[in-house]
C-alpha positions as CSV (number, residue, x, y, z in Angstrom):
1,X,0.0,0.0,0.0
2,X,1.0,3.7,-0.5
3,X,2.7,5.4,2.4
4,X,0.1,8.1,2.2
5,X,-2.5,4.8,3.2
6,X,0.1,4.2,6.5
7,X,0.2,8.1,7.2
8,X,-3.8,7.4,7.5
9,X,-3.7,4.5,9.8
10,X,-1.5,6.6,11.8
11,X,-3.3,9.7,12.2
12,X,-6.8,7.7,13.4
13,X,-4.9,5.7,15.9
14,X,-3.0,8.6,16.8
15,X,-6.4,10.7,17.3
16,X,-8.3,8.0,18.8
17,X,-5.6,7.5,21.7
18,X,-5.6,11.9,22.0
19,X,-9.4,11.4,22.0
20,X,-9.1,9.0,24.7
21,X,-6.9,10.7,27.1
22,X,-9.1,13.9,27.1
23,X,-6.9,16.1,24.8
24,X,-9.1,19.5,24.4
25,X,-7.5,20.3,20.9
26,X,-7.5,17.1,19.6
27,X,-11.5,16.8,21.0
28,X,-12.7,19.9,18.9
29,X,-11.0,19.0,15.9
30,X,-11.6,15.7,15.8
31,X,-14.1,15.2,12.9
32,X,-11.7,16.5,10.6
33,X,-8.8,15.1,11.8
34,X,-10.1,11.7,11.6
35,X,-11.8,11.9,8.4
36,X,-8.9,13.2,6.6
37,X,-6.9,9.8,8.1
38,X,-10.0,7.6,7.0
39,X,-9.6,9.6,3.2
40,X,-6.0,9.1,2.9
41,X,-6.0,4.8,4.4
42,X,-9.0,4.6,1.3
43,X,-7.5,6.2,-1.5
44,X,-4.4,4.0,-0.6
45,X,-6.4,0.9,-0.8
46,X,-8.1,1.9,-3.7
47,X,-4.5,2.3,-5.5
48,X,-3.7,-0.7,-4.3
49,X,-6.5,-2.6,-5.8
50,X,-6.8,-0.9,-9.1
51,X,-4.0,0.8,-9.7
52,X,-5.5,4.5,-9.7
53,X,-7.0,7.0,-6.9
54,X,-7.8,10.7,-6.2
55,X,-4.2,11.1,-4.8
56,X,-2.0,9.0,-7.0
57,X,-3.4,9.0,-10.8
58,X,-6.7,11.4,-10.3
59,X,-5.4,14.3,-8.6
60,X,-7.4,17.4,-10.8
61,X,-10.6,14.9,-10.1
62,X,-9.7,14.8,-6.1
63,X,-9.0,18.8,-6.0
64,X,-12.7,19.3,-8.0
65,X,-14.2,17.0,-6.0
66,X,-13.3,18.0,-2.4
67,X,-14.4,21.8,-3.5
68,X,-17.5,20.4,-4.6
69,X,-17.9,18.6,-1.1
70,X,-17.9,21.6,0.5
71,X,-20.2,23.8,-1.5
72,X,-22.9,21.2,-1.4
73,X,-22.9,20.4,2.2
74,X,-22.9,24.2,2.4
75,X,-26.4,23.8,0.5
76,X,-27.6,21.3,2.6
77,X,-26.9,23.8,5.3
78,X,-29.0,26.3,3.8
79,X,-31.6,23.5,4.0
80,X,-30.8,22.9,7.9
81,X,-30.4,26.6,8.6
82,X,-32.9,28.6,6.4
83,X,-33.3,31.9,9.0
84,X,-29.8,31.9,9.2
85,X,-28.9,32.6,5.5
86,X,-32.4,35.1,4.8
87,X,-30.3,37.2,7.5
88,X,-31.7,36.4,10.7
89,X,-30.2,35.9,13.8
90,X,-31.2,32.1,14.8
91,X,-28.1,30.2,14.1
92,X,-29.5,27.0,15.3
93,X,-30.9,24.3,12.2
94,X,-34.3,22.8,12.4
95,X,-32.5,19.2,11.6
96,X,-29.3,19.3,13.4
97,X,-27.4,21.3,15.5
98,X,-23.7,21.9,16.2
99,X,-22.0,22.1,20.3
100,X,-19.0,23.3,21.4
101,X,-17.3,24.8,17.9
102,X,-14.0,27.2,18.2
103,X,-15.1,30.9,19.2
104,X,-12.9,32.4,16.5
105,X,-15.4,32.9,13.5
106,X,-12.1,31.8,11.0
107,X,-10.9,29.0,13.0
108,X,-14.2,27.7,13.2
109,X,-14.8,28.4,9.2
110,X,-11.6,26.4,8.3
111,X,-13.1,23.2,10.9
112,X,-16.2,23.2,8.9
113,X,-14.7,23.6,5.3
114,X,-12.3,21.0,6.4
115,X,-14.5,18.3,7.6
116,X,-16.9,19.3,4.8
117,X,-14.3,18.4,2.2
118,X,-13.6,15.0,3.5
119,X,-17.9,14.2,2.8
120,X,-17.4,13.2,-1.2
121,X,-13.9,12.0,-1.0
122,X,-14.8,9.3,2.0
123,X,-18.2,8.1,-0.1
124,X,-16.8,7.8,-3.3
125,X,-13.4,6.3,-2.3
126,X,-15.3,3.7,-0.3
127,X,-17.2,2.6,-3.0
128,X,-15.0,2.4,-5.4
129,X,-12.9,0.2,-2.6
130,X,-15.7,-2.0,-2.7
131,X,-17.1,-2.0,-5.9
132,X,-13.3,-3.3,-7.2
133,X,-13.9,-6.0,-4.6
134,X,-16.9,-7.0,-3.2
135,X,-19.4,-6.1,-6.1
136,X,-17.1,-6.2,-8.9
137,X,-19.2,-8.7,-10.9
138,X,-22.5,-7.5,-9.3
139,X,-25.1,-8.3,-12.3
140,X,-29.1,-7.6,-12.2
141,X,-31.9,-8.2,-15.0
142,X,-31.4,-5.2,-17.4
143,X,-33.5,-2.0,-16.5
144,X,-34.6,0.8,-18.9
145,X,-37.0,3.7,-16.7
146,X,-39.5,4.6,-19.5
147,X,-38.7,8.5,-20.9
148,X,-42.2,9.7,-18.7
149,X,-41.0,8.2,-15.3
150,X,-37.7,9.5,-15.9
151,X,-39.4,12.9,-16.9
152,X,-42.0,12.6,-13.7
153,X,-38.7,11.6,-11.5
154,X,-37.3,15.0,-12.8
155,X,-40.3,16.8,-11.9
156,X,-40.7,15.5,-8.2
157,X,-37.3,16.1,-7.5
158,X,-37.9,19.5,-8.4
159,X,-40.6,19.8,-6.1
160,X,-38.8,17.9,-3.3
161,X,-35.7,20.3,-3.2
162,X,-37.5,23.8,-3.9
163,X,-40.8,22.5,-0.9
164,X,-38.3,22.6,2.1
165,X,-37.0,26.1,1.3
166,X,-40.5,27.3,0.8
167,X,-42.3,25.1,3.8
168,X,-39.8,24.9,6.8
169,X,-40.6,22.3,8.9
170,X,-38.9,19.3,10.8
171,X,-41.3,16.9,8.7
172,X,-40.1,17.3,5.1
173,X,-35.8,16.4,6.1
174,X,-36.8,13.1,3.9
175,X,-37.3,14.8,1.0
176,X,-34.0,16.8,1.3
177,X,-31.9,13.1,0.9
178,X,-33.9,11.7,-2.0
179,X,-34.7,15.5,-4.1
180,X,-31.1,15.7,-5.9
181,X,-31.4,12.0,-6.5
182,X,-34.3,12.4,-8.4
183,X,-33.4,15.5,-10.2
184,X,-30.1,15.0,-11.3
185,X,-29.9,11.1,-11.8
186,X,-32.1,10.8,-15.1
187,X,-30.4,14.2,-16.1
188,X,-27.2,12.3,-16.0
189,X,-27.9,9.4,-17.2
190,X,-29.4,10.8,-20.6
191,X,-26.6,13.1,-21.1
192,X,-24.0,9.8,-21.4
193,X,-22.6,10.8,-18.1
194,X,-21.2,8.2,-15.1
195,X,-24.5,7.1,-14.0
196,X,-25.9,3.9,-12.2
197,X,-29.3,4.3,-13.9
198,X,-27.1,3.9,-16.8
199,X,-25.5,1.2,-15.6
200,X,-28.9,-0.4,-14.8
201,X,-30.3,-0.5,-18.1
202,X,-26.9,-2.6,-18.9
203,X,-27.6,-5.0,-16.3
204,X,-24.6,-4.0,-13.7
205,X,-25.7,-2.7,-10.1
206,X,-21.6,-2.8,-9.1
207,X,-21.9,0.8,-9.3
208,X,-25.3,1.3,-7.3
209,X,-24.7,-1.2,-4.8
210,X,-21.1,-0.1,-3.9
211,X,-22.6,3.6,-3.5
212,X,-25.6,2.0,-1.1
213,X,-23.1,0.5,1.1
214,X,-20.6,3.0,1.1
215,X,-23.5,5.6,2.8
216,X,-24.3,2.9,5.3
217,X,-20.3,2.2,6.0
218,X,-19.5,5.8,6.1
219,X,-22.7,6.6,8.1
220,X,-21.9,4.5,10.7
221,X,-18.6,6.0,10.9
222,X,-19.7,9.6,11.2
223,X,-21.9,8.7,13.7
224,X,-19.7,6.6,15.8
225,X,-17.0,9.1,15.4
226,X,-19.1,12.2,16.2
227,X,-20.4,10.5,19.3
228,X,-17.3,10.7,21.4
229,X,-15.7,14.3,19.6
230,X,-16.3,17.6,21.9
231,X,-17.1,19.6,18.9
232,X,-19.8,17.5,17.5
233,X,-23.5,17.8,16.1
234,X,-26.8,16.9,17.8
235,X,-29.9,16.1,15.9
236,X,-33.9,17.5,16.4
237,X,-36.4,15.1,14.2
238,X,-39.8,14.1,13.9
239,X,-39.1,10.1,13.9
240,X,-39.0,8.2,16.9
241,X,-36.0,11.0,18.2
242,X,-35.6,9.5,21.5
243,X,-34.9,6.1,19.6
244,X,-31.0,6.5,19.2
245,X,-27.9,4.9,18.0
246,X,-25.1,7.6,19.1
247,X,-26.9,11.2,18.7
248,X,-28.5,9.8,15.5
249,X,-32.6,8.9,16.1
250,X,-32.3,4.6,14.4
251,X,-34.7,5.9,11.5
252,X,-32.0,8.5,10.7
253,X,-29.3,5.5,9.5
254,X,-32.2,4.7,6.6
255,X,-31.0,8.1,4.8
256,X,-27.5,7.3,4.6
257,X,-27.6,5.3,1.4
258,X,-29.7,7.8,-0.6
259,X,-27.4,10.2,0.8
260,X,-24.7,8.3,-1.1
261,X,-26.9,8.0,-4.3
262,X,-27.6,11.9,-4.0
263,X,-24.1,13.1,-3.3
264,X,-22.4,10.7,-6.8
265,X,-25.5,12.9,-9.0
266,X,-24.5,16.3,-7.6
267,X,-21.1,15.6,-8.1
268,X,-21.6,14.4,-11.6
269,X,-23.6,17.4,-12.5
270,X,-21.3,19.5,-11.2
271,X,-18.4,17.7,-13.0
272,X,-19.9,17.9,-16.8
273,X,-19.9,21.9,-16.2
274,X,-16.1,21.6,-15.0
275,X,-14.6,21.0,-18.0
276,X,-14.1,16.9,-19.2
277,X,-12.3,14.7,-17.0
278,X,-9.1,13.9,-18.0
279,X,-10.0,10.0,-18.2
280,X,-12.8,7.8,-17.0
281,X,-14.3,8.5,-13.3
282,X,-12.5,6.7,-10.9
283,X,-15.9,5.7,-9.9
């Protein structure tokens, strides 16, 4: 494996054992910190096992990527925070909250941008991981969406991104996680781009399958993680909220998958008006 996989090892052990032991520096920066150790062990492995990565071979792709990371989970902000960004002063989102951030408005900008960067990079690298191993012959009966559902699947993704800026209400966070999904996925797939609707009319789910688990993996993980950091987020829903696994309500885990699906279609949209890649998408 590539050193840069060892220098990731390193730095979760290394912040695990800090967390452990109560360091307060270690504690607030921790989401980052860890993530950016999980990012670097994964893009390692996926070298390893096919010979190209964000890091190594894909580097243009990794830089575009992790910029797109942040500016979309800045939009899913604007979804969580809606008062906030229309200029008022409640700073605390309907859907989840964060505790115990850095007072300094520009240390606490870089902690967000930085653990915000690590969202696309962890998914994407984890799927690919396991769609060159697990699911790497992962065949399904051929599927072809008929042109009106893909056109009605346009139209209610529409609707489910543009009703939670217009409604706000704790009640409507599921559409939030499947909107862009909707929206953008027949978009890509009928403009020839990376897709796994595409792939589905072809009869291979490697693609979608990998993505699926790669939300549930790296769901886990956030949550797990963000359990036992001091600067950490809380959440305030609708469904069964007392029910928990870490801070997340158990019905919460159900959107990590779509979250996966939702994040590869932004990401490809955003991609195609980026300029062409310089090969195929390492996923």
């Amino acid at each position: 494996m590539k050193a840069h996989g060892w220098i990731g090892v390193a730095v979760m052990v290394v912040a695990e054992i800090a967390l452990l032991l109560g360091h307060p520096v270690v504690g607030r920066w921790f989401t980052p910190i860890v993530w950016t150790g999980y990012v670097l062990f994964v893009d390692a492995f996926v070298a390893l096992r096919t010979g190209r990565s964000y890091l190594t071979t894909d580097r243009l792709d990794g830089v575009l990527l992790a910029l797109a990371s942040i500016a979309c989970w800045w939009l899913f902000e604007w979804y969580n925070a809606p008062r906030f960004w229309r200029g008022g002063e409640d700073l605390v989102g309907i859907w989840w909250q964060y505790h115990t951030l850095e007072p300094s408005p520009w240390l606490r900008r870089l902690g967000y941008d930085w653990a915000f960067a690590t969202i696309f990079p962890a998914l994407f690298l984890t799927a690919a991981a396991l769609r060159a191993s697990v699911f790497r012959h992962f065949r399904v009966r051929a599927w072809h969406p008929a042109p009106a559902v893909r056109r009605a699947a346009v139209i209610a993704g529409a609707v489910c991104v543009i009703l939670p800026l217009v409604v706000v209400s704790r009640w409507l966070v599921p559409l939030v996680w499947i909107g862009f999904i909707l929206l953008l996925e027949p978009r890509n797939a009928s403009a020839g781009r990376p897709s796994w609707l595409a792939d589905l009319g072809r009869g291979d789910a490697s693609r979608l399958a990998a993505l699926l688990v790669s939300g549930a993996i790296c769901g886990g993980l956030w949550e797990f993680w963000n359990y036992w950091a001091t600067t950490k987020w809380t959440y305030t829903v609708p469904y069964l909220g007392h029910v928990k696994i870490f801070e997340m309500p158990v019905l919460g885990y159900l959107g990590f998958p779509p979250f996966a699906l939702e994040c590869y279609a932004m990401w490809q949209w955003l991609r195609a008006r980026l300029g062409p890649p310089g090969a195929a998408p390492l996923l």
